[in-house]
LUMLUM-28873 format. One record per residue (C-alpha): residue in three letters; x, y, z. Coordinates in pm, whole numbers, padded with zeros to 5 digits, always signed. Example, Ala and Ser with C-alpha at 12.3 -4.5 7.8 and 13.67 -1.06 7.14 Angstrom:
ALA+01230-00450+00780SER+01367-00106+00714
end
This chain:
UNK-00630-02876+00290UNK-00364-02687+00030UNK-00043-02604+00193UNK-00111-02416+00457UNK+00047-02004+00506UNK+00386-01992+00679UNK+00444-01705+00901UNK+00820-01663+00946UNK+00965-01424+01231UNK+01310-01249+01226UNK+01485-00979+01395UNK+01858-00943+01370UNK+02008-01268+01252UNK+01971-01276+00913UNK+02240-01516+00857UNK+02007-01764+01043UNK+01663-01613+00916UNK+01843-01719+00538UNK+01892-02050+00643UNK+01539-02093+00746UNK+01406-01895+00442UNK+01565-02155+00236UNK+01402-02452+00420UNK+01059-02246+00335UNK+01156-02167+00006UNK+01220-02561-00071UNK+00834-02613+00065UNK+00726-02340-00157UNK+00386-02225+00061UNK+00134-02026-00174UNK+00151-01776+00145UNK+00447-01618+00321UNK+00431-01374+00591UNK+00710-01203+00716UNK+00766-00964+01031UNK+01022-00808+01188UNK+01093-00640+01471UNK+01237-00291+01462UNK+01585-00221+01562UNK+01679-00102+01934UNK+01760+00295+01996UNK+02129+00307+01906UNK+02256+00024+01745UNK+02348+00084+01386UNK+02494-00248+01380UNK+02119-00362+01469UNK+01931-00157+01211UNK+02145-00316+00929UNK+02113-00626+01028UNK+01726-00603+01072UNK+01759-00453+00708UNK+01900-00713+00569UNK+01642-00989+00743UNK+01381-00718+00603UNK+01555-00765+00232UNK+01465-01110+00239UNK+01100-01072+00087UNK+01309-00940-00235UNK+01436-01376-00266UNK+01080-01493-00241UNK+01086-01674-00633UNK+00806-01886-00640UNK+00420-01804-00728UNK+00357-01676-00381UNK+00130-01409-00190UNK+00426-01209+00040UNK+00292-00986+00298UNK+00515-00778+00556UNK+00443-00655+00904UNK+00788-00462+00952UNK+00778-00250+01325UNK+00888+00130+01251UNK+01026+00064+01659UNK+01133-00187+01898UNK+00896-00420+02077UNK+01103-00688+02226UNK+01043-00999+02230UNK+00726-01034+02458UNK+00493-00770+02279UNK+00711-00826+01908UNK+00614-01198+01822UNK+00267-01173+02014UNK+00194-00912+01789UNK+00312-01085+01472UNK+00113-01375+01609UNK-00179-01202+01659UNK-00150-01045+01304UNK-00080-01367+01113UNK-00436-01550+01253UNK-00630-01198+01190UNK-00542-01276+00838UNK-00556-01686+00843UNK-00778-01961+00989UNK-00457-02191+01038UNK-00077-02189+00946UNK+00268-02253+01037UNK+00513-02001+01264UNK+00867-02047+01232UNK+01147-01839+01398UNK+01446-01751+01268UNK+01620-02015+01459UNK+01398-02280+01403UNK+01537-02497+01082UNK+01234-02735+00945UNK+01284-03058+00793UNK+01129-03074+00479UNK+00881-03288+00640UNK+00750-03039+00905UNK+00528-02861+00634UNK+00352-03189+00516UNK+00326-03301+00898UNK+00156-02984+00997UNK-00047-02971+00711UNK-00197-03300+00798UNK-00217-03239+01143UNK-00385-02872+01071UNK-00675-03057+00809UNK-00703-03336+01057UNK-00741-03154+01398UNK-00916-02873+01255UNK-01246-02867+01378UNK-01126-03030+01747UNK-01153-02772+01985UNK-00932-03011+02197UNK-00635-02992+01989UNK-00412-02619+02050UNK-00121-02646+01885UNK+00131-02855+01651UNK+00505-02861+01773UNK+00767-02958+01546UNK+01063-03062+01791UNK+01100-03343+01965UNK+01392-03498+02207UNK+01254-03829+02314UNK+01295-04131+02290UNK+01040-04366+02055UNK+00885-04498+02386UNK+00721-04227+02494UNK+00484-04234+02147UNK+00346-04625+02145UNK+00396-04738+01797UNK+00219-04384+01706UNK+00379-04109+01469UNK+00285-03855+01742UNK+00122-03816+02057UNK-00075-03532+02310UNK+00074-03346+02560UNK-00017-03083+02756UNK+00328-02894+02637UNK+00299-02678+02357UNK+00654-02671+02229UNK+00777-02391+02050UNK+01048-02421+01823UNK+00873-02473+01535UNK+00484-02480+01548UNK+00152-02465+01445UNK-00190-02367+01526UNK-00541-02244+01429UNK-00711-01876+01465UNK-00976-02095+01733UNK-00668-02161+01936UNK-00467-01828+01944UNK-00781-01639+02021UNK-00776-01777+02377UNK-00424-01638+02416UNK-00353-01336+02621UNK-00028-01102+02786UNK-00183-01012+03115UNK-00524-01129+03235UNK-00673-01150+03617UNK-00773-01502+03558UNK-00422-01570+03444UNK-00276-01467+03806UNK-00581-01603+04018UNK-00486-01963+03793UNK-00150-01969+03965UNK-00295-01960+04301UNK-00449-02229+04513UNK-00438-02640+04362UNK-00550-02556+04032UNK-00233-02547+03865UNK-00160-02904+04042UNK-00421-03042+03881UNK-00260-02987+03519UNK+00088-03081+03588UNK+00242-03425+03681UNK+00351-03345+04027UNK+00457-03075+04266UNK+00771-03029+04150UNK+00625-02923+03826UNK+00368-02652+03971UNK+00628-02507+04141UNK+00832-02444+03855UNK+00555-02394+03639UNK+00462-02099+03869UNK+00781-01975+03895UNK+00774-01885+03516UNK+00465-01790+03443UNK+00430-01590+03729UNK+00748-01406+03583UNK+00637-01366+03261UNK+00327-01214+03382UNK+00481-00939+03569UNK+00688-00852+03347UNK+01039-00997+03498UNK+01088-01222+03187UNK+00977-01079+02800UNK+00847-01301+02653UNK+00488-01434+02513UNK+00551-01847+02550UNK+00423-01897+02912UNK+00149-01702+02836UNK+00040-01894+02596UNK+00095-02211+02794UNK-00109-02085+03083UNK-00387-02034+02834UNK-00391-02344+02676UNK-00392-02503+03013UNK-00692-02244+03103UNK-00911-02419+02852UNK-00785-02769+02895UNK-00641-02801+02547UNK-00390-03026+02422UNK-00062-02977+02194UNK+00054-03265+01941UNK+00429-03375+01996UNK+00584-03596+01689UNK+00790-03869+01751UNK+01086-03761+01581UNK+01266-03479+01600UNK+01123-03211+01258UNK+01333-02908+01381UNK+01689-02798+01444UNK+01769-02466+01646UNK+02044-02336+01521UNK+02003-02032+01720UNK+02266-02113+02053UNK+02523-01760+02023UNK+02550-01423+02186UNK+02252-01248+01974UNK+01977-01501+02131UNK+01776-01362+02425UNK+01665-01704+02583UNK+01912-01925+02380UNK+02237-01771+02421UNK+02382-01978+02655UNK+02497-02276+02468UNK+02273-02585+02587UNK+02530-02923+02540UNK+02185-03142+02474UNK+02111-02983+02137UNK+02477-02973+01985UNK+02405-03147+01670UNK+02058-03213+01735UNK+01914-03197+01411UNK+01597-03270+01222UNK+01563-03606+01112UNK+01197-03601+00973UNK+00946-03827+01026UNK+00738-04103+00851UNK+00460-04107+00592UNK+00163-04212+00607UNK+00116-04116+00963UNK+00018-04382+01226UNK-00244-04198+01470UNK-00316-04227+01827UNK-00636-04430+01877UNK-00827-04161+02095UNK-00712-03791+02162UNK-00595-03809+02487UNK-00293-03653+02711UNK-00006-03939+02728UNK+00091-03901+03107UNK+00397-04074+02997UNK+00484-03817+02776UNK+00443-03509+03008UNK+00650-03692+03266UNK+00903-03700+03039UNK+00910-03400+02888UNK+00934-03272+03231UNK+01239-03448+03323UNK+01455-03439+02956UNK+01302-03097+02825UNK+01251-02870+03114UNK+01444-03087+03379UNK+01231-03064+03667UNK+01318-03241+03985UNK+01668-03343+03824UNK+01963-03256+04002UNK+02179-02943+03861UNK+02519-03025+03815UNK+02725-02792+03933UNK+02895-02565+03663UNK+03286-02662+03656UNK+03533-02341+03657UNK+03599-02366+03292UNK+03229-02306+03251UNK+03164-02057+03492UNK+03443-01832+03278UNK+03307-01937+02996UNK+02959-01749+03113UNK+03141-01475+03261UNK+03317-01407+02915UNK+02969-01408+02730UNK+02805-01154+02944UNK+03100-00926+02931UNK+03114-00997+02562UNK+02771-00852+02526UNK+02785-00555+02786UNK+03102-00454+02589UNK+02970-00528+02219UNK+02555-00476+02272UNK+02513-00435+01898UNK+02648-00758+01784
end
């Protein structure tokens, strides 16, 4: 396939949104979609700085098709990106969604791209991540494997997949009830936490579109394609981030190292079990033991939420 669309998402950081631009700008995609949210009720600070990331269709200098889906108000987070989402496959069959947070490795586009032509047609197959944490073991001599984790930071997908994503369903809440969710994950531990989540994000608790689209791809049995080495760093860890602003110590100068060509494929498209188990324990750390959070960092915490009641705008 030719080089598939890029959709790329911003809000308020365009510091980091130009760092990411620049990344697609060196892939040069004959397609480049850009939304942003709009800025929250009074925060001038906010609406310049969505401005600016808004600007950044004026630095697009390659032959390129450039269309904009800027909101006129504030949708959050949740409703924002689904919506940018949703507009991006009403206008593509496949392509690649990148936050502003979410620095590529010149070898994500090429990856995806194969991964997009390859997988297109196999209903199985929901989503390409970008980001990876493990350890080579976990991928059997393979350049990638499947998981039942869609991972985030850095992704792809096809219209066939997204279109089984939605907010709120009934089915989505009768799914967490019962065994059923048991019988996707790798043990109790997981289901619990799972529903914990998802159960959150589907009353509203948590904004956000992610476990949604989890729960859906779990819904249809569907699969998501992990690489074996790392294609994506997240440079988004400070005070502006809604779900990354408390500094995580595993990422500090975790960056993309890119991966191998030609790809080495799994045999058969199947769920690694060893995978998902691990993934469970290094990415979302279920059934590991919390540490608990020495005074330093405890103040540390404190000082960041004050910092943000005080200064909301920054």
């Amino acid at each position: 396939m030719k080089s598939p669309p890029v959709l790329l998402i911003m809000f308020n950081r365009p510091d980091l949104a130009e760092q990411v631009f620049g990344c697609i700008r060196e892939a040069a995609p004959p397609k480049l979609y850009l939304a942003v949210d709009g800025p929250r009720a009074g925060r001038e600070n906010e609406a310049i700085a969505v401005a600016e990331c808004r600007a950044i269709q004026e630095s697009v200098d390659w032959p390129c098709e450039v269309y904009t889906l800027f909101s006129e108000v504030n949708q959050g987070c949740g409703a924002g990106v689904r919506a940018a989402i949703d507009w991006f496959f009403s206008c593509e069959e496949a392509g690649i969604i990148l936050e502003d947070d979410c620095k590529p490795h010149p070898s994500f586009f090429r990856f995806c791209e194969e991964m997009l032509d390859r997988y297109k047609d196999d209903t199985r197959v929901f989503s390409v991540g970008g980001f990876c944490e493990l350890d080579s073991e976990c991928f059997a001599n393979c350049s990638y494997q499947f998981s039942i984790y869609n991972l985030i930071w850095g992704w792809a997908s096809w219209r066939r997949a997204w279109q089984c994503h939605n907010f709120k369903t009934k089915a989505m809440e009768e799914a967490l009830q019962g065994d059923w969710l048991l019988s996707h994950v790798a043990s109790g531990e997981a289901a619990a936490y799972w529903r914990k989540h998802i159960s959150s994000a589907l009353s509203g608790d948590v904004d956000t579109w992610d476990f949604q689209w989890r729960l859906a791809i779990w819904m249809n049995d569907g699969l998501s394609i992990v690489p074996s080495s790392n294609l994506i760093e997240n440079i988004g860890f400070d005070t502006r981030s809604t779900h990354t602003a408390h500094p995580d110590k595993r990422y500090y100068g975790f960056g993309a190292i890119g991966i191998d060509f030609p790809l080495i494929h799994p045999e058969t498209v199947e769920r690694s079990r060893l995978l998902d188990e691990t993934l469970d324990k290094q990415r979302f750390r279920i059934g590991v033991p919390v540490p608990r959070r020495s005074p330093l960092d405890f103040a540390k915490a404190v000082a960041r939420r004050l910092y943000r009641t005080v200064f909301p705008q920054a």
